[in-house]
N, C-alpha and C positions, 0 to 999 in steps of 0.2 A: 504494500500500500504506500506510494508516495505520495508524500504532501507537497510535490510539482504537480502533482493532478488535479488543475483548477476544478476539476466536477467534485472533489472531498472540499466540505469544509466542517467548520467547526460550529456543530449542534449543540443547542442549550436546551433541556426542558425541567419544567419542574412541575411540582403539583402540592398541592394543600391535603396537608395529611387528615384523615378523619372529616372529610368537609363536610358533611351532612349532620354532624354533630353540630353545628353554631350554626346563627341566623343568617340566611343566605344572602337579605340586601345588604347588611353591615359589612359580612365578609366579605362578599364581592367589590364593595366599595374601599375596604384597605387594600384589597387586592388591587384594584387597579390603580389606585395612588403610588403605591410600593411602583408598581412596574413602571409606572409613569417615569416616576422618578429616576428609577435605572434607565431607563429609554433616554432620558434627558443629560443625564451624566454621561453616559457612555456612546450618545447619540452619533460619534466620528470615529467611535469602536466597532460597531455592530455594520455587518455588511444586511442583515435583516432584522430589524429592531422584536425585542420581545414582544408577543402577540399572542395575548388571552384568548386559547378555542375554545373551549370547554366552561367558563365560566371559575372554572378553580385549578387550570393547569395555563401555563404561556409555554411556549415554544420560540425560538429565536437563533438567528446564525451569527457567532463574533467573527472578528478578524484573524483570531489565535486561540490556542489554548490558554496562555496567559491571561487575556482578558477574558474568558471564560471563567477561569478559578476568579479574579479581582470581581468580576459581578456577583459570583455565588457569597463572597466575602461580605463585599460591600453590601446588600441583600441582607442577609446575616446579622448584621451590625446594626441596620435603620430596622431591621423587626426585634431587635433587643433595644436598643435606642426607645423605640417605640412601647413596649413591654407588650408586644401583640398577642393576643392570647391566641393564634395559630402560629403552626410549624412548617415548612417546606421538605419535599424531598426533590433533590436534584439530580440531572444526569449530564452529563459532558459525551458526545462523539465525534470520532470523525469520519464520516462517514459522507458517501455517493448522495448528489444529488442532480439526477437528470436533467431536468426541468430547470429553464431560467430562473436564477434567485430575483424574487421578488422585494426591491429595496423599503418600499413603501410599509410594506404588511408581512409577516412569514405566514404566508398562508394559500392554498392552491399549490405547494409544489410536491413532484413526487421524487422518490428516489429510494435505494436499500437503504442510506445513511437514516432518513427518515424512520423508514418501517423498524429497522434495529433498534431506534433510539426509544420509538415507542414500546418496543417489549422489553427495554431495560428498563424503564420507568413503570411498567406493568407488575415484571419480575421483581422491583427492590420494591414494591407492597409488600409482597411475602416476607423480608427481611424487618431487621431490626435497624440496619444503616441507613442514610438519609443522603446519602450520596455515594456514586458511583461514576468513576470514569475510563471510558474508553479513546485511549489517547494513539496514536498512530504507533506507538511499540508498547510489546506484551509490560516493559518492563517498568518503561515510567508509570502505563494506566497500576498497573501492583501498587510502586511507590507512592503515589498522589491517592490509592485509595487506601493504602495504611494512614498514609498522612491524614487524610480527612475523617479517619477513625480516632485518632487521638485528639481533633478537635471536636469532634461531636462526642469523645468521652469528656472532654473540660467543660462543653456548653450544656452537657447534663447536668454540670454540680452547679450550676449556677441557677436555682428552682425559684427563689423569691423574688419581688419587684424590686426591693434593695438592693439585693447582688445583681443583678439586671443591670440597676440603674450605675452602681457603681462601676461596674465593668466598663461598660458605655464612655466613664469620668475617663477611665481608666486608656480608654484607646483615646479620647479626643483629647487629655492632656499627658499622657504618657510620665506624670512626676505627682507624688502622691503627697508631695507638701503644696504645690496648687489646690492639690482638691480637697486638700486639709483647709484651705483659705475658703474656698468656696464653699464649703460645706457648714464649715463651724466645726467640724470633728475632728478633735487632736491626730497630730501628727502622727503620734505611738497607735491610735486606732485604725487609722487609716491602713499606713504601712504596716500591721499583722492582718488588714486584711485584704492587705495586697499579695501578700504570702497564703494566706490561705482560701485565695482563690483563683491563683495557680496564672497570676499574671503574664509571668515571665515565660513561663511555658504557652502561652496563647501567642505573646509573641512571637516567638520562637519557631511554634508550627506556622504562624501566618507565615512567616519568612522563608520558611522549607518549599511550603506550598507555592510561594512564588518562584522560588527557587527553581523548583520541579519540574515547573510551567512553561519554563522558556525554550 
């Protein structure tokens, strides 16, 4: 499979875990704020901007695998940011697409890249993981899907709106005597619970993950 083969590009889909459990105009409604938002940011990334089929799934083609891991990140970040009471599952491929990419909409196009991408997204329901990639070698999609297991084991321990919230301080000032300012809560507070909510380790995999990606 080479990625000289303008017809492979790089597949994003994802879907809302359990969606029929919550109200459907609410969830629909952060749902499509979220992707707006991505669509907006990454709007000179994306050769097919993300694109709501289903009502609780988007599908979308980036530029790279890179920017594919940096949306599922950044994504990640504005629904804890937000303290959303829904979760995503994500898939990455790279994969065939016949049909002219449509830059306006991902939508109308066919190809295996597409079909594959939909029965990995099918297939990780059955799973306990929340992400899965298929990257153009056996050995990176391994590595980037270890790697994104060890951040969805640190974004499991973070269960409350507090650690949410702090987390959150955590990525947008990166220094926990800042957020000891902004908070009103001592320094010594702060920083053990910056330790025991496995900051540096969050950074660390983000860094791998981008790492991985290129």
């Amino acid at each position: 499979m080479s990625v000289k083969n303008k017809n492979f590009q790089w597949i994003i889909m994802a879907d809302i875990i359990n969606s029929s459990d919550y109200q459907g105009l609410t969830l629909q409604e952060d749902f499509k704020k979220n992707v707006a938002y991505i669509n907006e940011k990454f709007k000179k990334k994306l050769i097919s901007p993300l694109t709501i089929t289903l009502g609780d799934e988007f599908q979308g083609i980036a530029k790279s695998l890179k920017i594919s891991t940096e949306i599922i990140i950044t994504l990640e970040e504005l629904l804890m940011k937000e303290n959303a009471n829904f979760s995503l599952r994500y898939i990455i491929n790279f994969g065939k697409i016949d049909t002219p990419i449509n830059s306006e909409i991902a939508y109308g196009m066919l190809g295996d890249g597409l079909s594959h991408a939909r029965k990995m997204l099918e297939n990780l329901k059955k799973k306990e993981q929340r992400f899965e990639i298929a990257a153009e070698k056996e050995d990176k999609s391994k590595a980037l899907n270890d790697a994104f297991e060890i951040l969805q084991n640190l974004q499991n321990r973070w269960t409350s709106e507090a650690d949410k919230k702090l987390v959150s301080q955590f990525i947008q000032y990166q220094d926990y005597k800042i957020i000891a300012t902004k908070t009103g809560i001592t320094r010594s507070q702060i920083w053990k619970k910056e330790k025991s909510l496995n900051i540096s380790s969050y950074f660390a995999i983000k860094n791998l993950i981008s790492y991985l990606s290129k």
